[in-house]
N, C-alpha and C positions, 0 to 999 in steps of 0.2 A: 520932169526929167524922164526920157527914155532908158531905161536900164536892161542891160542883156545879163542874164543868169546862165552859166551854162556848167555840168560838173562831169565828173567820169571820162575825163575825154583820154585818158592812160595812154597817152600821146600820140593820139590821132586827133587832129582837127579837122573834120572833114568841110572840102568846100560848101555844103547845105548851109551849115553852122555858119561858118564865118558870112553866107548872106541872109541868113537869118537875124543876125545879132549889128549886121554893119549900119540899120542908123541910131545904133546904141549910144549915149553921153560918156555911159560909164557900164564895166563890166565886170560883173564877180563869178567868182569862179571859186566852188565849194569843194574843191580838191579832188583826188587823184587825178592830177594835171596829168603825170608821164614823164616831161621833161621841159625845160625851159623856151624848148622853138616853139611851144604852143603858147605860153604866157608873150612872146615877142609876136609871132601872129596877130594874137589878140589884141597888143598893145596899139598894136598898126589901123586898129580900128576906134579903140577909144582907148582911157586910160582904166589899167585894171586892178583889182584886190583879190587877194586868192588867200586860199586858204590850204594846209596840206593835208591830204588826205593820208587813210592808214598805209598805201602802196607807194608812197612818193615818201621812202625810204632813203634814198641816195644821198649823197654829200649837196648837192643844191638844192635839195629839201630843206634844210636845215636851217638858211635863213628866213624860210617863211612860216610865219604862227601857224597855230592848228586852229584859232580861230582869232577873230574879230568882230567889234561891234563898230557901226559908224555912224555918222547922222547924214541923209538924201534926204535934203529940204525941212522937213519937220519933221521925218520920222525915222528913226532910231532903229539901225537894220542889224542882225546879229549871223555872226556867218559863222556855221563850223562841219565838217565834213558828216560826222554820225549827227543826228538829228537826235537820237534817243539818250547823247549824253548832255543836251541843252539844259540846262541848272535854269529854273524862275528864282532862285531866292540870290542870285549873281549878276541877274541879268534886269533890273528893275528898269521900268520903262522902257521897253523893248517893244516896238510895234506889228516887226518881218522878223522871222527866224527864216532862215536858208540853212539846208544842209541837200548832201546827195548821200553817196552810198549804196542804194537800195538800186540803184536804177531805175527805179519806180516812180516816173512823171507825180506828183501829188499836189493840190492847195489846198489846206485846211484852215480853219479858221477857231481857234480853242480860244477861253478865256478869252479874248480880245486882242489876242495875237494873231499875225497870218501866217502859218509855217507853209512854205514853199519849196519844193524839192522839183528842181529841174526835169528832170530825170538823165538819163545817160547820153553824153554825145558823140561816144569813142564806140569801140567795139559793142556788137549785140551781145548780151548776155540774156540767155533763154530765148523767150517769146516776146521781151519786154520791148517799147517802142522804141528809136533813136528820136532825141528829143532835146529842147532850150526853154527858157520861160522869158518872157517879156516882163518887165515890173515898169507900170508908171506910177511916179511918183508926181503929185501937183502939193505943193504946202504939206494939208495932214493929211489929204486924201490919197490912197493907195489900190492900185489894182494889177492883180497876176494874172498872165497867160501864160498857160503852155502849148507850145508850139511843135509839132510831129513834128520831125525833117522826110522829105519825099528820097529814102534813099536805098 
């Protein structure tokens, strides 16, 4: 399964993005969406999971978690906007942690988990890249790209 990751977009979708992520199955989004025309966007492309970030404050924030865990194919992906407050002793058998935040594109690999952080797809903040991550998923087999947007 083709997965499109993309977080920080503080409600700017920009067209790069959306052909970045368009032959995605499925799409998450590690929050501070912005506003709900970006989660319908995205919807237009595949079907989405988001998460809220600390800036997605507003009254339609509210019916979305600040995290989630799912299962894509066999492996058990856990999504929450700060990455530093990811609990292992809650999250048992967890294979992908996604969060954003940072703005800072990252894939690491700890313990035998992959934490993958988009990086930002909305506004430039500093010097940092504008950026999505590709995730495929085959059964338990898992592999992350991050992808610059040319913008």
């Amino acid at each position: 399964m083709q997965v499109g990751v993309i977080s920080d977009t503080h409600g700017l979708l920009r067209p790069e993005a959306v052909a970045a992520l368009a032959n995605s199955e499925l799409i998450l989004h590690a929050g501070d969406i912005g506003n709900l025309e970006v989660l319908a966007e995205l919807e237009a492309i595949a079907p989405v999971v988001a998460v809220r970030g600390n800036n997605d404050t507003d009254e339609w924030a509210k019916a979305i978690s600040d995290r989630q865990t799912l299962k894509i194919e066999d492996i058990s992906v856990h999504i929450l906007h700060i990455g530093r407050e990811f609990n292992l002793f809650g999250t048992t058998g967890v294979q992908v942690v996604i969060s954003g935040h940072s703005h800072k594109p990252s894939i690491v690999e700890n313990n035998g988990i992959l934490f993958l952080n988009p990086g930002s797809a909305g506004p430039r903040r500093f010097k940092l890249p504008i950026s999505v991550a590709h995730l495929r998923v085959e059964g338990k087999a898992v592999h992350a790209e991050i992808v610059e947007l040319a913008v």
